[in-house]
DRENNUNU-911100 format. One record per residue: residue in one letter; chain; residue number from 1; x, y, z of N, C-alpha, C in turn. Coordinates in steps of 0.001 Angstrom, whole numbers. Each point is the difference from the previous one (the first is absolute). Layout:
<sites>
 resn chain resi     nc1     nc2     nc3    cac1    cac2    cac3     cc1     cc2     cc3
    A     A  NUM       X       Y       Z       X       Y       Z       X       Y       Z
...
</sites>
This chain:
<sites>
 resn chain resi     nc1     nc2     nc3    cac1    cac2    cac3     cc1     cc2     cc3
    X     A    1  -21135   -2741   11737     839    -980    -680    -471    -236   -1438
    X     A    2   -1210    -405    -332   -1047      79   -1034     488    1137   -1200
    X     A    3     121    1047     217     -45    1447     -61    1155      11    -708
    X     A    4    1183    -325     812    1615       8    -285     626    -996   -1180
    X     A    5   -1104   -1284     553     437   -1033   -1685    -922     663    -847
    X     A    6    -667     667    -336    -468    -102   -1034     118    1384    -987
    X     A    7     715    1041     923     997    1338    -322    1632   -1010    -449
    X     A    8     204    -751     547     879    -950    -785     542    -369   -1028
    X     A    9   -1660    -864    -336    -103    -345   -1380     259     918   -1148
    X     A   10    -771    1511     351     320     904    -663    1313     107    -667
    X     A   11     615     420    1393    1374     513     252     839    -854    -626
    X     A   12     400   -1351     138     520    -666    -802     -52    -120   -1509
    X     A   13   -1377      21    -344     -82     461   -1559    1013    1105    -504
    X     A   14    -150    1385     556     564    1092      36    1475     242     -78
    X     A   15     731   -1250    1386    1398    -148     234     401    -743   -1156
    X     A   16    -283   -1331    -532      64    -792    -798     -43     407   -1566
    X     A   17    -465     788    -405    -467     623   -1020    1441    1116    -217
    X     A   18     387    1206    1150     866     644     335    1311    -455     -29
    X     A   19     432   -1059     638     966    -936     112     405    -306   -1390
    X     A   20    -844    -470   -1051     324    -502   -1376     191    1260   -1123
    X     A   21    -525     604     451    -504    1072    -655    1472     942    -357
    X     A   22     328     532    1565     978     844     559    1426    -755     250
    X     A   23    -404   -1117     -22    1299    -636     619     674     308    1440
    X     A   24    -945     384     981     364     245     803    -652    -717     945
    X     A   25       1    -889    1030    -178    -869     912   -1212    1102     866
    X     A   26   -1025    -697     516   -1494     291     364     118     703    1127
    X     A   27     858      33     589     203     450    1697    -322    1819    -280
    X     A   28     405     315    -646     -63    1155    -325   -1673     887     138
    X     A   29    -886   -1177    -432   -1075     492     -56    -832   -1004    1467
    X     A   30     209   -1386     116      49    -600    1062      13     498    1464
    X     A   31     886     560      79     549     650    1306   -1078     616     300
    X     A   32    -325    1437    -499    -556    1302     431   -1259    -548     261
    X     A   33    -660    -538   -1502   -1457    -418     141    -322    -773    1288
    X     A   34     591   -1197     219    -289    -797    1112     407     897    1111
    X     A   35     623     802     192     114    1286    1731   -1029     897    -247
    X     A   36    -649    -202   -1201   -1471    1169     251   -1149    -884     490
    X     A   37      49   -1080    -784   -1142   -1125      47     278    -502    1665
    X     A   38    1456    -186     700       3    -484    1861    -546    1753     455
    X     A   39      -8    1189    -630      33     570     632   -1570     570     240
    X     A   40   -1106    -701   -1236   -1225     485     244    -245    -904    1017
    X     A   41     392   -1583     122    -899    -491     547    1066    -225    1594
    X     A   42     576    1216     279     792     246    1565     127   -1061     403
    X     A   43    1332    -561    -606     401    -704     525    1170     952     801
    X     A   44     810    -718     868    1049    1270     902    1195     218   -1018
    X     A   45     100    1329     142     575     931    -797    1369     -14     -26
    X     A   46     670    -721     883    1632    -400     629     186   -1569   -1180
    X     A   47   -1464    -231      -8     640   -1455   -1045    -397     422   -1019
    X     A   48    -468    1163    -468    -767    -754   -1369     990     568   -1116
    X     A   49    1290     244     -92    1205     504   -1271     905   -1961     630
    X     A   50    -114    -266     426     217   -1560     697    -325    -828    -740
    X     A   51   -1639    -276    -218   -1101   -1096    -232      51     565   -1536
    X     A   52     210    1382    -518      73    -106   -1372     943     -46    -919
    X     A   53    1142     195     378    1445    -332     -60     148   -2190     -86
    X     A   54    -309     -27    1322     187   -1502     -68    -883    -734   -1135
    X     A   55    -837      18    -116   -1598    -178   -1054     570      45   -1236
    X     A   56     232    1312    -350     721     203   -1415     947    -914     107
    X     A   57    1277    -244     826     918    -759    -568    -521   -1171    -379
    X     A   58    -830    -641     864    -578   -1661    -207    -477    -228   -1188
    X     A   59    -771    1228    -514    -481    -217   -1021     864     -77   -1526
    X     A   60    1095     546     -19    1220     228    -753     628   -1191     -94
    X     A   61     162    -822     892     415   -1994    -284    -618     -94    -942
    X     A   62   -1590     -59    -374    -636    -564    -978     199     901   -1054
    X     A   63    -340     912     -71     138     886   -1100    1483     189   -1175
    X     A   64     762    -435    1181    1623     -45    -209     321   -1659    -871
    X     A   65    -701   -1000     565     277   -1404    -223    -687     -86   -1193
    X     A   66   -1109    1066    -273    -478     -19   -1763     479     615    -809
    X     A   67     677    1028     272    1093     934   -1057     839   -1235    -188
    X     A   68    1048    -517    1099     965    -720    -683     -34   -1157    -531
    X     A   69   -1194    -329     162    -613   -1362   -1028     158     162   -1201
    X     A   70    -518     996    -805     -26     781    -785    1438     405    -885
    X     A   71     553     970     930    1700     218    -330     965   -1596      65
    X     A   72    -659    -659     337    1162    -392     243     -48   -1589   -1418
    X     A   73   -1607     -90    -382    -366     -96   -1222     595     492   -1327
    X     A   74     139     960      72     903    1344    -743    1573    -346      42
    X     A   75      71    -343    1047    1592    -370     283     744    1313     260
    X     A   76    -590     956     470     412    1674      81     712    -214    1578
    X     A   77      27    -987    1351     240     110     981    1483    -773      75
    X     A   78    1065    1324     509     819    -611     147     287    -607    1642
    X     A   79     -75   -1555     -56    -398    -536    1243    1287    -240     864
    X     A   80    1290      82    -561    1005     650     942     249    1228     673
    X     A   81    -114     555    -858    -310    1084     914    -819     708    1280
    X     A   82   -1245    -813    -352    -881     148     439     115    -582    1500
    X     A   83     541   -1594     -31     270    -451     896    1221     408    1261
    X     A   84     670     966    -954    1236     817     597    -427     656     959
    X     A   85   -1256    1047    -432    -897    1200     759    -911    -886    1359
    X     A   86    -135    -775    -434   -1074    -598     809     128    -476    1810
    X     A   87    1490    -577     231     133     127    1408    -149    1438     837
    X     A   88     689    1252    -748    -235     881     655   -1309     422     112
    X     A   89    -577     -24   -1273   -1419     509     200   -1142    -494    1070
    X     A   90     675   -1540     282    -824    -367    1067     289     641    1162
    X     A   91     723    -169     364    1372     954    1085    -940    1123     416
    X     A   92     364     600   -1185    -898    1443    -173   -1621     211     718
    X     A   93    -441    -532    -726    -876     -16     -11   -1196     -16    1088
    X     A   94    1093   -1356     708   -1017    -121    1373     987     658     929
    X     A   95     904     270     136     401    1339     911    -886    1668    -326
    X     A   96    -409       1   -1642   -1057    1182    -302    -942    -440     997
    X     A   97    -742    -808     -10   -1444    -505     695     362     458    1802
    X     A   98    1138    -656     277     469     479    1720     216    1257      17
    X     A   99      57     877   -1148     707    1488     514   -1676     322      19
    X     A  100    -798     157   -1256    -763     451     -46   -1021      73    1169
    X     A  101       0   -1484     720    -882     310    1336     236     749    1143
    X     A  102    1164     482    -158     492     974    1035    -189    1669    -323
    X     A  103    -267      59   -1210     -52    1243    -849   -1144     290     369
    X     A  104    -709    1197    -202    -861     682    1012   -1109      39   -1362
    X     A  105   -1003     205     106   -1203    -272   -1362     495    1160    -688
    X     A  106    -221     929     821     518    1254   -1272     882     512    -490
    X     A  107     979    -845     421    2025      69    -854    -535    -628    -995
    X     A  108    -734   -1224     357     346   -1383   -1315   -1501     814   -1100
    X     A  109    -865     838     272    -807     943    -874     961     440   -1135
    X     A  110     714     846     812     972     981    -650     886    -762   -1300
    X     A  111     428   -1702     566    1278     123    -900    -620    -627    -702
    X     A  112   -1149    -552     -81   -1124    -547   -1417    -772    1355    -754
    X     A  113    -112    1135     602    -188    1087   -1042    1460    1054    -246
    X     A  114    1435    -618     385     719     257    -969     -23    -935    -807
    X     A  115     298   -1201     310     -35   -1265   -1763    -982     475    -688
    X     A  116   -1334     507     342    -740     103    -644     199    1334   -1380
    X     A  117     540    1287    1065     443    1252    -763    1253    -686   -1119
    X     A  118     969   -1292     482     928     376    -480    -413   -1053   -1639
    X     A  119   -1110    -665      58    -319   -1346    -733    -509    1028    -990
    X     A  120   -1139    1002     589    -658     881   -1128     997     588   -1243
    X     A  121     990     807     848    1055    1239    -759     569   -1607   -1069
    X     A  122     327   -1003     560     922   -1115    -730    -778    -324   -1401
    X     A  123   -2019     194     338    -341    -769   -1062    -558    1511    -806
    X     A  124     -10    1041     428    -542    1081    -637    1684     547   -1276
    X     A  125     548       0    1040    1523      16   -1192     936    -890     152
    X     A  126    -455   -1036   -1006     670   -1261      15    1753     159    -745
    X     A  127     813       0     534    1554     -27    -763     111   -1338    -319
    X     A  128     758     189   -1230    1070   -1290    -667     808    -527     268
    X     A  129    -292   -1201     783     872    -879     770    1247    -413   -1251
    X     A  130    1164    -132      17     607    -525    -679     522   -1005     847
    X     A  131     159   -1550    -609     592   -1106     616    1789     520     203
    X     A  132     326    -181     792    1630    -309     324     940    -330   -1227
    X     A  133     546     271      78    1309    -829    -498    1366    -446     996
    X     A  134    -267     -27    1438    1087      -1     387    -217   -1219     829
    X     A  135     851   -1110     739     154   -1159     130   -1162      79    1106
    X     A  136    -906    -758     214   -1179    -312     842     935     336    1668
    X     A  137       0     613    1157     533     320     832    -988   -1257    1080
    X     A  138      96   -1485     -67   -1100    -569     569     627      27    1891
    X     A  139     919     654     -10     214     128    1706    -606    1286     893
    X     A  140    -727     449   -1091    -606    1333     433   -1691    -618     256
    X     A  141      93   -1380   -1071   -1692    -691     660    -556     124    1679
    X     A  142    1131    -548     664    -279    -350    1314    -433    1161    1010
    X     A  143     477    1046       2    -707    1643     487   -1154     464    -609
    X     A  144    -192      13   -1223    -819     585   -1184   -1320   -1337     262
    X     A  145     101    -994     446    -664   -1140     109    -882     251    1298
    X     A  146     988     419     881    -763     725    1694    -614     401      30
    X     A  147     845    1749    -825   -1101    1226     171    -817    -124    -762
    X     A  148    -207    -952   -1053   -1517      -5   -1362   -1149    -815    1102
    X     A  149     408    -666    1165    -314   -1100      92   -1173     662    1809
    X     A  150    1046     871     386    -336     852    1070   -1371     889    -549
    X     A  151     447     667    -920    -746    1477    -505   -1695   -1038    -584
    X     A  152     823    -786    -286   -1659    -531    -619   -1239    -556    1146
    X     A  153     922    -576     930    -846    -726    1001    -773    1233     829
    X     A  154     669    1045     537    -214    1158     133   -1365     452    -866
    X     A  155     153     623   -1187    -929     633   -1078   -1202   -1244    -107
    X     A  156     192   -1397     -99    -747    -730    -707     -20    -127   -1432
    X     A  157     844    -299    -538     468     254   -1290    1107   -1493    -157
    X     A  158    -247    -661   -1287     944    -981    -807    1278     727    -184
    X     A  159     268    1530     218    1658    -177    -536      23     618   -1425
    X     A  160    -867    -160    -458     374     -57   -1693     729    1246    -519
    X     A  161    -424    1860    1066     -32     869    -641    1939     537     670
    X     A  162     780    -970     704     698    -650     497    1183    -617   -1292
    X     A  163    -935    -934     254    1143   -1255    -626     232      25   -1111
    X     A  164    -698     346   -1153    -246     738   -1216    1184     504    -658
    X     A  165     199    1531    1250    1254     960    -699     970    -730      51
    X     A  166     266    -764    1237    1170    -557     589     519   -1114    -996
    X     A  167    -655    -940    -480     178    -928   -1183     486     366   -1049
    X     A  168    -553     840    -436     -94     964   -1439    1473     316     500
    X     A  169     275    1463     595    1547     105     543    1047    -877     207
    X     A  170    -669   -1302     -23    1352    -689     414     -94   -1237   -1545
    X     A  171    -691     348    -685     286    -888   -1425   -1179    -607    -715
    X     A  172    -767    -271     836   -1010    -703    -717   -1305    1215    -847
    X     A  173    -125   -1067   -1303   -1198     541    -613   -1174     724     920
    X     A  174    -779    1009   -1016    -965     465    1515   -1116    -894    -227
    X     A  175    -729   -1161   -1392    -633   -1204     303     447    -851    1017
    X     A  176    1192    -205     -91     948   -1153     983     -10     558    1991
    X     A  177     273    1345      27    -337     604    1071   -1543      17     292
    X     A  178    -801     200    -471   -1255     233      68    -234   -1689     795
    X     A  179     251    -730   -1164    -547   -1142     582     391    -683     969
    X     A  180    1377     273     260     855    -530    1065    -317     519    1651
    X     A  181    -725    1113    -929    -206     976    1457   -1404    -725     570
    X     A  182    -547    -263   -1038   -1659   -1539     738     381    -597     574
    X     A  183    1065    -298    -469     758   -1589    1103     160     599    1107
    X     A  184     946    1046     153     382     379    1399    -999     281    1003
    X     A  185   -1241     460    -839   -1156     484     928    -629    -907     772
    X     A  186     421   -1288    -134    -973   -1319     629     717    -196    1268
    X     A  187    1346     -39     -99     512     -58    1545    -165    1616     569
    X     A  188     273     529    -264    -318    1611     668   -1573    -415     612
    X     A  189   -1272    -485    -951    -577       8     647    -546    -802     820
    X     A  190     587   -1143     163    -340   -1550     658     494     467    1212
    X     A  191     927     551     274    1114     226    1077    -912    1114    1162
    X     A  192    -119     994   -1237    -678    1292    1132   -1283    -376     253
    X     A  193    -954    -804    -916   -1267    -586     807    -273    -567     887
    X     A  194    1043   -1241     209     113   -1177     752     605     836    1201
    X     A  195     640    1265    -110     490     550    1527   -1002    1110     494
    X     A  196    -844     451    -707   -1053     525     642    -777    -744     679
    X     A  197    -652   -1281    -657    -806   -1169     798     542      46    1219
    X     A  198    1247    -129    -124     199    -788    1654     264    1470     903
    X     A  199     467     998    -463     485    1245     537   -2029     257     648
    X     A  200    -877     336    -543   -1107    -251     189    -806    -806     884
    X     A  201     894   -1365     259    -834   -1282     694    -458     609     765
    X     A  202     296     194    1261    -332     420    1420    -349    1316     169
    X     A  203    -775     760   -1159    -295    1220     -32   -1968    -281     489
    X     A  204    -132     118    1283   -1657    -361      73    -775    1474    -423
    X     A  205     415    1154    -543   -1028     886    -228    -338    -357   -1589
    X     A  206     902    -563    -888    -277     -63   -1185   -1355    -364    -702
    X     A  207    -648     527    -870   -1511    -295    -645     -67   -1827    -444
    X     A  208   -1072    -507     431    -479   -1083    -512     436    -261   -1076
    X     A  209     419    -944    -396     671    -416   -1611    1487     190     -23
    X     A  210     955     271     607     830     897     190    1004   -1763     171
    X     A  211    1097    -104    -927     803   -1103     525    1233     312     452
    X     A  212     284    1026     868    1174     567     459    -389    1358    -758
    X     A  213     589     685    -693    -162    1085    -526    -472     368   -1382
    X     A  214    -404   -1346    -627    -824    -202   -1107   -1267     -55      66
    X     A  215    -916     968    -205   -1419    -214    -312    -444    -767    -981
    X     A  216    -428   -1160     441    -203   -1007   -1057   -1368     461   -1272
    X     A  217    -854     233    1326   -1011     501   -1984     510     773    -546
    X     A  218     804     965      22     546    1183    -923     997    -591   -1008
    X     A  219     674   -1282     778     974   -1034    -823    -691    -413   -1022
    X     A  220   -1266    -575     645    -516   -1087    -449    -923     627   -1776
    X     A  221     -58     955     -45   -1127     929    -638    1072     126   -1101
    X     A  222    1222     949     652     894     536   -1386     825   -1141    -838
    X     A  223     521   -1388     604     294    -954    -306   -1385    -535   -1268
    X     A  224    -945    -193     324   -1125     -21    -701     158     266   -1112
    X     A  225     304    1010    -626    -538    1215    -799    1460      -4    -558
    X     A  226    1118     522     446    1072     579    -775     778   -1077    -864
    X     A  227    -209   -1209     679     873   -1296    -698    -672     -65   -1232
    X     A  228   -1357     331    -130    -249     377   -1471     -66     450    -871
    X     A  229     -66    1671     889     322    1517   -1109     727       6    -141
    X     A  230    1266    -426     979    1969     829    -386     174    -466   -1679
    X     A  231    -358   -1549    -328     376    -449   -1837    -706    1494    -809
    X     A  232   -1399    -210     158    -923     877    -480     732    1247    -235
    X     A  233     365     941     953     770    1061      66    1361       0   -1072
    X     A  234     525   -1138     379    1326    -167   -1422    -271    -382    -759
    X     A  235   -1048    -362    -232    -621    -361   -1646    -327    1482    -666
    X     A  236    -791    1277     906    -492    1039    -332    1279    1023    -287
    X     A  237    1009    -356     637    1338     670     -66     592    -223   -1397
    X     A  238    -332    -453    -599     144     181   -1376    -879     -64    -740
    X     A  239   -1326     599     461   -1058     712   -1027     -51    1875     609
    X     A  240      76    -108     754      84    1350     704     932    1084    -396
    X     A  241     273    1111     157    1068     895    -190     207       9    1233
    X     A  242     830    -542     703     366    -501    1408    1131    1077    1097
    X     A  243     666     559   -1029     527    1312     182    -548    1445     302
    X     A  244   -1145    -119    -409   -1315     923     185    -767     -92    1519
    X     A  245    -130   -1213    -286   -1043    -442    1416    1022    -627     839
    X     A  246    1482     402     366     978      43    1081    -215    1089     276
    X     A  247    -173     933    -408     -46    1665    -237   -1304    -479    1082
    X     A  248   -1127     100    -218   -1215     -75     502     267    -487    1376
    X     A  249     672   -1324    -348    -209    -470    1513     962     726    1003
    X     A  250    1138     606    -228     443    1083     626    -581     765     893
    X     A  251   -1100     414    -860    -397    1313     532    -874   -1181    1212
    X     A  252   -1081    -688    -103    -408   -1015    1189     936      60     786
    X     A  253    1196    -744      66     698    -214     967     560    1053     857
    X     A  254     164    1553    -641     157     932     472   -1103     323     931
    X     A  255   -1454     180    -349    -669     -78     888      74   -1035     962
    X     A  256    -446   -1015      50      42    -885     861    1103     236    1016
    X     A  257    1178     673       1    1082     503     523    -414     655     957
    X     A  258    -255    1712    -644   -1126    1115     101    -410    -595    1236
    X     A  259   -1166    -699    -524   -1191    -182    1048     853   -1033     875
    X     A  260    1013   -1008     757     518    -486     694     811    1330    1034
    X     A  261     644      46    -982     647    1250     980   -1383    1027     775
    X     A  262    -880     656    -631    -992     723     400    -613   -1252    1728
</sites>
């Protein structure tokens, strides 16, 4: 347990830092690390894409509730909209958490090292989003709200690499999407955490620390650490050639893929 918070602390630096940096929500790097870290210290092998899936999301409330502090400071969050997305995403979300426990450890492997293949190719050749011009289609929210809302609870992921295009496509600025897409990430992830806990309750093989399907020191460690790097990281995002070191982190995430799938 010892061992796991304090590979954590690390790790959160790392996610947090990444997150601001990349603009891409921590799960990405979250996920894998914490299924190597349950997997040195054997915990059972049927939960542990479960316990790091659920973990990451919990940790994404906080991480998520400091981006939009921030944006919404900025005034970049458009909060109708936002609120539009948000019933489904709950919807979503914790029906992701019920599918996922039925999903077998090494399906739900697989479709976190495709996000993973498909996040790399996205940030290694990044295309030019152009905003819309055509009337916001907001009846297409309520499906698009599900499946963002499903796929994330699933992966362990805020949504962002998701909700992003979908905004942008349907009118809004990609600051205004970007930030709107923080907002959305707090119910996506309040929803799929709070349904792992209980999906979890009555699970008696689970490791000590374990609050349903959240490993709390692994929570407890990256929560620590990232609520402070993620600013840090967007502060460096405009000292950096940031386009360069997307390139870089590519190639990481490709491995990390690599070695998941392997």
């Amino acid at each position: 347990m010892t061992e796991i918070f304090l590979a954590s602390l690390l790790l959160g630096i790392l996610a947090g830092i990444a997150a601001g940096l990349f603009g891409i929500g921590g799960g990405a790097l979250i996920v894998p690390v914490l299924a190597w870290l349950f997997q040195a210290q054997h915990f059972n092998p049927e939960q542990i894409m479960l316990l790091a899936v659920a973990t990451s999301l919990a940790t994404a409330i906080f991480t998520s509730t400091a981006s939009v502090r921030t944006h919404h400071k900025l005034g970049n969050i458009d909060w109708r909209r936002a609120l539009h997305l948000a019933p489904s995403m709950l919807l979503g979300a914790g029906g992701g958490a019920v599918l996922a426990k039925y999903i077998s450890a090494d399906l739900l492997r697989w479709f976190f090292v495709a996000y993973l293949l498909y996040t790399s190719v996205q940030m290694a050749i990044p295309r030019k989003t152009k905003t819309s011009t055509r009337p916001a289609r907001q009846f297409l929210d309520y499906p698009t709200g599900l499946l963002i809302g499903v796929l994330s609870a699933i992966l362990g992921i805020g949504g962002g690499t998701m909700t992003v295009p979908y905004l942008v496509g349907n009118g809004l600025a990609m600051k205004n999407a970007v930030a709107t897409s923080s907002a959305c990430a707090i119910p996506i992830a309040l929803s799929a955490a709070a349904s792992y806990a209980v999906l979890g309750w009555q699970d008696s093989h689970l490791p000590v620390g374990s609050l349903g399907y959240l490993y709390l020191p692994a929570f407890a460690g990256i929560v620590l650490t990232s609520i402070f790097t993620a600013p840090l990281g967007a502060k460096l995002a405009h000292r950096l050639p940031a386009q360069k070191l997307k390139r870089y982190f590519a190639i990481v995430l490709l491995a990390i893929a690599i070695k998941m799938a392997w």
